[in-house]
N, C-alpha and C positions, 0 to 999 in steps of 0.2 A: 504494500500500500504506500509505504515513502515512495516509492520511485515510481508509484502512479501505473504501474503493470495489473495491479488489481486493485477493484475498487471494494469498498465495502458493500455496497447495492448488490454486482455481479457476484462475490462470495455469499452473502445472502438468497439471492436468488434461486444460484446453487445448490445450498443446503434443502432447501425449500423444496425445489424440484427432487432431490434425492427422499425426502421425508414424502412425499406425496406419492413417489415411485414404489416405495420399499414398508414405509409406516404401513399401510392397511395388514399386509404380513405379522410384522414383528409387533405391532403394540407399542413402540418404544416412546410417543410422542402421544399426549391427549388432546393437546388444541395447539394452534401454532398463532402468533400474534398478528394480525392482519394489517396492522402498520410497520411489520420489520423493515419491510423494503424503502415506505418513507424516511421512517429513522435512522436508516442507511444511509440515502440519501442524502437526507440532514448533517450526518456525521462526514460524509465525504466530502459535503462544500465548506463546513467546518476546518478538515481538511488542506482544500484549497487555498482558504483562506489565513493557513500558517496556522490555524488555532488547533492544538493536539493536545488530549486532553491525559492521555497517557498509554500504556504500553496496551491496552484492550480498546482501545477508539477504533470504532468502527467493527471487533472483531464480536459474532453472533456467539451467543448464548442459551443453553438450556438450561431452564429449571424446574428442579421439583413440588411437583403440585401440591403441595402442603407450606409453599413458600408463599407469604402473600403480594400477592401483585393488586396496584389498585390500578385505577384506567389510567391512560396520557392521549398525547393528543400530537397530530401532525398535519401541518400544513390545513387546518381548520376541523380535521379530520378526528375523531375520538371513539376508541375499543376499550374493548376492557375485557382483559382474558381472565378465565374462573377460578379460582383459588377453592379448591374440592376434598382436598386430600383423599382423592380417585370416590370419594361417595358422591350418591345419587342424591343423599341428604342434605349436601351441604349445596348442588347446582341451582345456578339463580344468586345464590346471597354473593353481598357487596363485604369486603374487606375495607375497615375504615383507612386504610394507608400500605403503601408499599413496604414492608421487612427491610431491616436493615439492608440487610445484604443487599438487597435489591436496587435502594435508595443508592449504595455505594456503588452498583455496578452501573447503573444506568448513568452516575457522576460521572464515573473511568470512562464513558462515551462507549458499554459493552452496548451491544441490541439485545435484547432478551427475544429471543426467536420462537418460543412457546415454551411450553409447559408437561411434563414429562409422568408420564404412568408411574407408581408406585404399587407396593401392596398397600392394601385399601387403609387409611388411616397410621400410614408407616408402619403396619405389623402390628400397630397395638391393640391387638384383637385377646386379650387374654391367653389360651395355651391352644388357639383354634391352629398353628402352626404345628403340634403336635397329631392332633388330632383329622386336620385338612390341612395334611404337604403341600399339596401343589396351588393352593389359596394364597402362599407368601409372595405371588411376585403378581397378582391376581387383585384388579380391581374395578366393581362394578360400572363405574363412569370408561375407564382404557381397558378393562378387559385382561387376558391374559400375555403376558409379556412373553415374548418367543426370542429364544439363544438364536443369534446374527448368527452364530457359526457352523447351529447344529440346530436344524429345524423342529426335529423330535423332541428337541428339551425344553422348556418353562426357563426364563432368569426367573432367579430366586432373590427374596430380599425386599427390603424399604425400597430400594434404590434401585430395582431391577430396570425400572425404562431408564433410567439417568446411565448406568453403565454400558445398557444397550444403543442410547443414541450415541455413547461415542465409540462403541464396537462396531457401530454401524455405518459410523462417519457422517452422522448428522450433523454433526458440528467438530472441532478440532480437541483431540484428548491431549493431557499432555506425553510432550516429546520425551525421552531421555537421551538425544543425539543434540 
């Protein structure tokens, strides 16, 4: 993106294409934010304009649906993706503000590109993880989360769509090169 070879918009865009190609499969992704690409865009004339906001400007983002996200707005434009923790129970309600986290990422100029399956309520289902294995990566809103690598298998876990979109290369995992 320094050297202007990729923009944030087309790396979004990207992602985007790949989750729409690949998500119906795997479950990895339960809503995707419908202003990523303005925010993009936003962030790249940002950009152009010298102003960088730091080392994730511009660069798209997943998170988990138990993260709250409140709505934003682009270019006169305003969404607002569901903060669920993957229940049916919680679709529809309004989160009074964005999560730290969130507040800090969208600061650092990240885009939040949508919102990532979990097991239903992070797992905290009492000992139903004993009793219904294959329910831990499993949530009624995203459904059951399918291993990118091994179609037969279930991801397991709180965090099963969040590990899966970056097995999936919905968005960028980290490097250790």
């Amino acid at each position: 993106m320094a050297s202007g070879e990729l923009t944030s918009a087309r790396l979004v865009r990207g992602y985007l294409d790949r989750i729409y190609s690949l998500n119906p499969l795997l479950n990895s992704v339960i809503q995707t934010n419908p202003l990523a690409v303005c925010i993009a865009q936003q962030l790249d004339e940002e950009r152009r304009n010298g102003h960088i906001r730091g080392p994730l400007h511009g660069i798209p983002v997943l998170v988990k649906d138990n993260i709250a996200t409140a709505g934003e707005t682009c270019n006169g434009n305003e969404a607002m993706m569901q903060t669920t923790a993957g229940s049916l129970a919680l679709v529809g309600s309004r989160v009074p503000g964005d999560a730290t986290i969130i507040r800090r990422l969208r600061n650092a100029g990240a885009v939040i590109l949508g919102k990532t399956n979990l097991g239903e309520w992070a797992n905290f289902r009492d000992d139903e993880a004993e009793t219904y294995p294959l329910a831990v990566g499993w949530s009624a809103r995203g459904g059951n989360t399918i291993n990118p690598y091994n179609l037969s298998y279930t991801s397991w876990g709180s965090s099963s769509g969040s590990a899966n979109g970056v097995a999936a290369k919905f968005v960028l995992g980290r490097s250790r090169h």
